[in-house]
N, C-alpha and C positions, 0 to 999 in steps of 0.2 A: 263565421268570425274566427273562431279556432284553424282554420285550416287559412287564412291568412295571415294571423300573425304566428304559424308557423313557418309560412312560406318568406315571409319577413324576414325572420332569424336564422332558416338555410342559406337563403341571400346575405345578409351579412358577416355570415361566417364561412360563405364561399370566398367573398369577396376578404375578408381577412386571413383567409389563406394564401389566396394571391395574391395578397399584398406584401404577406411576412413566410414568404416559403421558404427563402434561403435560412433564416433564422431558426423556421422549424426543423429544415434539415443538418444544422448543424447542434442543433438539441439530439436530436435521435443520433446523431453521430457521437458528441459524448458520452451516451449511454454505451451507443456500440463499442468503443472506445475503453471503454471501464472494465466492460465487460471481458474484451480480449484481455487485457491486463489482469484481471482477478483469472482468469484461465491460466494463462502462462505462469502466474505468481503458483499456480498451486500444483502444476506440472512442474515446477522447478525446485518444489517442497517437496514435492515425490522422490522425484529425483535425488537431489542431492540428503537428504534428511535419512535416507540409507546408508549410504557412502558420505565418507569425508574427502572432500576436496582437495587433493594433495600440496601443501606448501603453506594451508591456512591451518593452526590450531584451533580446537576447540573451545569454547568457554568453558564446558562441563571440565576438561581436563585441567587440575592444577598445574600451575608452571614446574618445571623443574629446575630453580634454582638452590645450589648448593651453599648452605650460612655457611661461612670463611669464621674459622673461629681464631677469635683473636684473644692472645692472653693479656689479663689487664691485671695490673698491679693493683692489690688490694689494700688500701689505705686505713691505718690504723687510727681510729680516733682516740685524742686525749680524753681519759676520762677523770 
C-alpha cells in the first residue's frame, strides 16, 4: 500500500513537471540570473573601490568650493 501511493505521487509530479517545465526553467534562470549579477557587482567593487574613476568625484572628498567674501555694511542700531 506504501509503495503505491508512492508510485502515485512520482506519477503526478512527473506529470507536473511536464506540464510546467518552461515555468520551472525560467525559475532556475532567475536564480542563475541574480547570481551572475551579484558576481559582476562584486568584481566591479574590486575593481573600481581601489582606484577612482577618473572624471567622477568622490563622496568621501569635500567639494572644493571657495566662500566669496563679501563685505556687508554693519548697521547700527538705535538704542
Amino acid at each position: 500500500m506504501l509503495s503505491n501511493n508512492f508510485n502515485v505521487y512520482l506519477q503526478s509530479l512527473f506529470s507536473y513537471i511536464v506540464d510546467n517545465y518552461k515555468q520551472i526553467i525560467l525559475l532556475l534562470l532567475v536564480f542563475i540570473i541574480v547570481f551572475i549579477v551579484e558576481y559582476i557587482t562584486n568584481i566591479n567593487a574590486i575593481i573600481y573601490g581601489v582606484t577612482q574613476v577618473p572624471g567622477v568625484s568622490s563622496a568621501s572628498s569635500p567639494p572644493e568650493h571657495k566662500k566669496s567674501h563679501i563685505n556687508r555694511k554693519k548697521r547700527r542700531t538705535k538704542k
